[in-house]
C-alpha positions as CSV (number, residue, x, y, z in Angstrom):
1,X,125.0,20.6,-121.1
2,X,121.7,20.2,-119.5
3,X,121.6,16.5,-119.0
4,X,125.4,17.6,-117.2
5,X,123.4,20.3,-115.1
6,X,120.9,17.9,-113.9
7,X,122.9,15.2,-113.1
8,X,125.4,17.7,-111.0
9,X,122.1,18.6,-109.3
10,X,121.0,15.5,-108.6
11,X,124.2,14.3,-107.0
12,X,124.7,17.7,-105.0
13,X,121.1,17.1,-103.9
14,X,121.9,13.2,-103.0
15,X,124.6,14.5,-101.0
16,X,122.8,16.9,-99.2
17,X,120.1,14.2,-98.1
18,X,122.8,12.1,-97.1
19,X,124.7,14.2,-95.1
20,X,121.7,16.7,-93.7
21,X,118.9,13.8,-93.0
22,X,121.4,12.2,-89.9
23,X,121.2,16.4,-88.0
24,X,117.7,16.4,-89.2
25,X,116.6,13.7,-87.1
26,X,118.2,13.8,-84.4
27,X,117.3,17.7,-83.6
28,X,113.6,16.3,-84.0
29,X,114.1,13.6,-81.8
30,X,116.3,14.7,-78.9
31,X,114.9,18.2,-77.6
32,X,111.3,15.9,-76.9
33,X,113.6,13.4,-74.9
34,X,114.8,15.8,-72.5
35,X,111.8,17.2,-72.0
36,X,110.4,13.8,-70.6
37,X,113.1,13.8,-68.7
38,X,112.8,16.9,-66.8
39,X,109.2,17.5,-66.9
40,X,107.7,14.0,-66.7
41,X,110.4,11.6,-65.6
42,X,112.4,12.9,-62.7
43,X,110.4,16.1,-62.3
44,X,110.5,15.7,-58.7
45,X,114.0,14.4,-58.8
46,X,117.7,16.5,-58.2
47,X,118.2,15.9,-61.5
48,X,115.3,17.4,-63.0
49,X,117.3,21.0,-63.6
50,X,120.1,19.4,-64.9
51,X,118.2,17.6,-67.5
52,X,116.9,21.6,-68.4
53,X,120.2,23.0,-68.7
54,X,122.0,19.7,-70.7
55,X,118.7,20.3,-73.2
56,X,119.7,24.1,-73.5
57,X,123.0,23.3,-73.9
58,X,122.5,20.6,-76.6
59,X,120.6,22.7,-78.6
60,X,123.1,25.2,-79.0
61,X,126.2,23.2,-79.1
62,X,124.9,20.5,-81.1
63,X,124.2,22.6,-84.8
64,X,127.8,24.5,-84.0
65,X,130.0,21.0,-83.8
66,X,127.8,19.8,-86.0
67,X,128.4,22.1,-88.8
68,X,131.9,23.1,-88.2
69,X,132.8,19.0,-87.8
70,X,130.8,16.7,-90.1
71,X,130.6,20.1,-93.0
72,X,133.8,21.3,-92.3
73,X,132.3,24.8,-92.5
74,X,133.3,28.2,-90.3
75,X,130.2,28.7,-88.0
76,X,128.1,31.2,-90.0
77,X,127.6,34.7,-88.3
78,X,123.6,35.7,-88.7
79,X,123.0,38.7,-90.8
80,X,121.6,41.6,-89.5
81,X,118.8,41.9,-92.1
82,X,115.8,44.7,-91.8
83,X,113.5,42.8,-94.6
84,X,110.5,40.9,-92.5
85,X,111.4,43.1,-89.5
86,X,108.3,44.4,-89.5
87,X,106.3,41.6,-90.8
88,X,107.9,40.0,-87.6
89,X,106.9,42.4,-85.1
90,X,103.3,43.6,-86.2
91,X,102.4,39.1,-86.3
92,X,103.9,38.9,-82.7
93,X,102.0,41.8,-81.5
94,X,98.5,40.5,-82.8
95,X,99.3,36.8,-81.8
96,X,99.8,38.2,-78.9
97,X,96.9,40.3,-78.0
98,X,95.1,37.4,-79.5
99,X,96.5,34.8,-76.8
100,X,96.0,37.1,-74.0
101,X,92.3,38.5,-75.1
102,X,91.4,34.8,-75.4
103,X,93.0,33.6,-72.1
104,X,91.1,37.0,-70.4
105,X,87.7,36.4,-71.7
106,X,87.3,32.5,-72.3
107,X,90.0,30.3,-70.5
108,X,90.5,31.7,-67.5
109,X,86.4,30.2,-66.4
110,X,88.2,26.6,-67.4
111,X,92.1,26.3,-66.4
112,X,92.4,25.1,-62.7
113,X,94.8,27.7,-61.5
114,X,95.5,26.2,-58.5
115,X,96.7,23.1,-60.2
116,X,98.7,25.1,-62.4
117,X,100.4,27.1,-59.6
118,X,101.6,23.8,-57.5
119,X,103.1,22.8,-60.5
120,X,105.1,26.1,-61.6
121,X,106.1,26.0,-57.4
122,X,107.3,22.4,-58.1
123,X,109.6,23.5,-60.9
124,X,110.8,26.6,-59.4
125,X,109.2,29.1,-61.6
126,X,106.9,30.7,-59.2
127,X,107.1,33.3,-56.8
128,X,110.7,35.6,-56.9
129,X,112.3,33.2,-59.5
130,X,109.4,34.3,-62.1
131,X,110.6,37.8,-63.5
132,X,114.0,36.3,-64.2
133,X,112.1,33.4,-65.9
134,X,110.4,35.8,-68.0
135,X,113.1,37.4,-69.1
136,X,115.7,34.3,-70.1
137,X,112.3,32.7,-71.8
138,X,111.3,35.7,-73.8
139,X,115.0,36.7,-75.3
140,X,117.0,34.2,-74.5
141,X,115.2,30.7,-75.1
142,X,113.5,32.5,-78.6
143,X,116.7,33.1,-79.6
144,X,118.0,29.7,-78.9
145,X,114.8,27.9,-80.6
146,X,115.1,30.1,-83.7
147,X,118.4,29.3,-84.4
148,X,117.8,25.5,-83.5
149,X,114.4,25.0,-85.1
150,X,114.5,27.2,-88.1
151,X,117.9,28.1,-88.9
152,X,119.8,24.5,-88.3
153,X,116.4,21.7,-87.8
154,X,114.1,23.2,-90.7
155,X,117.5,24.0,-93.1
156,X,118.5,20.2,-92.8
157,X,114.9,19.2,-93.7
158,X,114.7,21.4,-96.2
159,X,117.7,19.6,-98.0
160,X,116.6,16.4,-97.2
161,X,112.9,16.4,-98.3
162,X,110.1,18.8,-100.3
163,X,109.7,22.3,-99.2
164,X,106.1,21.2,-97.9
165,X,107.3,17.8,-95.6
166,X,110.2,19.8,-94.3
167,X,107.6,22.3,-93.0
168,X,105.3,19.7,-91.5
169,X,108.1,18.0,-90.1
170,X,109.5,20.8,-88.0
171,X,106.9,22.3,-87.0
172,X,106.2,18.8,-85.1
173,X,109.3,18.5,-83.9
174,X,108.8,21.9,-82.6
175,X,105.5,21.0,-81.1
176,X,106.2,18.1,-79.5
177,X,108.3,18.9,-77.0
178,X,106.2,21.9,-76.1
179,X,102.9,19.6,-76.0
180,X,104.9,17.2,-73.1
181,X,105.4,20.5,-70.7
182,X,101.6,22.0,-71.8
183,X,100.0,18.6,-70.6
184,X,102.1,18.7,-67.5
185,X,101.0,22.1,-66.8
186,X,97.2,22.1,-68.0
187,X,96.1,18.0,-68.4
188,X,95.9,16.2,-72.0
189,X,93.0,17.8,-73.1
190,X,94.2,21.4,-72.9
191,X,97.9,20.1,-73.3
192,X,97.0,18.8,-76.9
193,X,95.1,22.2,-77.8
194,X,97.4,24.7,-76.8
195,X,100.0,22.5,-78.5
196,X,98.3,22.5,-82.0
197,X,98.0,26.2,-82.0
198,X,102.3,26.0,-80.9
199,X,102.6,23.7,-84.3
200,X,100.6,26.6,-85.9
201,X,103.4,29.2,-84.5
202,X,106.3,26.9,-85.7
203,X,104.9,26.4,-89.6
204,X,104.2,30.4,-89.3
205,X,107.6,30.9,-88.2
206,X,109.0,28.7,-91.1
207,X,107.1,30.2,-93.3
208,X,108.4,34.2,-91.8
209,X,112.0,32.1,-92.1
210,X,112.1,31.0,-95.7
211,X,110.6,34.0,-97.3
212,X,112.7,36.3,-95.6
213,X,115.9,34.1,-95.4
214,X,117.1,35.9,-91.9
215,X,116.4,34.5,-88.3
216,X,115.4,38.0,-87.4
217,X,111.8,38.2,-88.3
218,X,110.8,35.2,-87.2
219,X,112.8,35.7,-83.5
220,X,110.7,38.8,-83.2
221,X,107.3,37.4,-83.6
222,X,108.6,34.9,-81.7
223,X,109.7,36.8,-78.6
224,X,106.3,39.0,-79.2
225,X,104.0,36.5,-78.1
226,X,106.2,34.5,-75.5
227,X,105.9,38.0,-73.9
228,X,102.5,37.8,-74.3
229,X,102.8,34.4,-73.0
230,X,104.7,35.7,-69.5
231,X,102.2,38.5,-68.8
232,X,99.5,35.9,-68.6
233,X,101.8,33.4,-66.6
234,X,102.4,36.5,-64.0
235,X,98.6,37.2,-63.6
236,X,98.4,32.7,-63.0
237,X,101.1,32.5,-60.7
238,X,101.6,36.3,-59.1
């Protein structure tokens, strides 16, 4: 009977890596290639905000046909859990307050603001488009990239390889695409730190993710600091 067990196992797990490595890799590859698109390769061009909204688009449409075609599964409703709620909220606020305490006192001698500005006014997020900015980036966009990275990208790893590499994994994945707008915005020095400490907030966000098995507590924390984020972007740019 055991020998039986493990074999079923074994094949359900086969199955899994078969069928879940595909998503995986192609929601770790694709959200980086539109962002060279719209930040690096025709960031002066027409196209440039098209290439943002196909990428937001993609990464909500793409785990929807993707589990209700190649699984043949009903598009799962998230659960309104209150476990890691907290957890969420409290790591948000701190990160937070962290990141802006470290921008006030230490980077704020060393980033060239007006380089930084220029660029924001090239992409249209300075001046009166800003607040509204803010706003989609903080709730909507955290919403879109926990459901993306941790619910659908870090799930599929999870399937296909060990707990630990699935972590790793994602949290690049997650990073990546973040590091090609921070070294837009701030040079390849600073690009490449401030996108380390963005892998950081992906593997903690995994890690809020899999212990709590909701979307919830990591969105939270996650929405926490982008706030964060946007108060220090108004003081930049406003």
């Amino acid at each position: 009977m055991k020998n039986h067990e493990h074999d079923t196992q074994r094949a359900n797990s086969s199955l899994y890596k078969e069928r879940d490595l595909p998503a995986a890799i192609i929601t770790l590859i694709f959200p980086s290639v539109f962002a060279m698109c719209y930040f690096v390769l025709f960031t002066e061009h027409p196209a440039s905000p098209i290439f943002y909204w196909i990428s937001r688009t993609f990464l909500i449409a793409f785990p929807l046909v993707w589990t209700m075609t190649a699984e043949k599964k009903p598009f799962p409703m998230p659960r309104m859990k209150c476990e890691g709620l907290f957890v969420g909220f409290a790591a948000g606020l701190c990160i937070g307050t962290v990141a802006f305490l470290l921008y006030t006192f230490v980077l704020k001698d060393f980033l060239n603001m007006n380089e930084i500005k220029v660029k924001a006014e090239q992409l249209g997020f300075a001046g009166d488009n800003f607040l509204v900015f803010a706003v989609f980036l903080t709730i909507a966009n955290s919403s879109v990239e926990e459901y993306y990275w941790r619910w659908f990208n870090f799930s599929k790893l999870r399937n296909a390889f060990p707990l630990s590499w699935a972590t790793i994994l994602s949290g690049l994945g997650f990073a990546l695409h973040h590091i090609i707008v921070l070294i837009v915005y701030f040079g390849l020095g600073y690009g490449l730190l401030f996108g380390f400490g963005v892998f950081l907030g992906g593997i903690f966000f995994i890690f809020l993710y899999h212990t709590y098995d909701s979307i919830w507590s990591p969105w939270i924390c996650h929405a926490g600091i982008d706030a964060a984020l946007m108060v220090i972007g108004y003081e930049i740019l406003l």
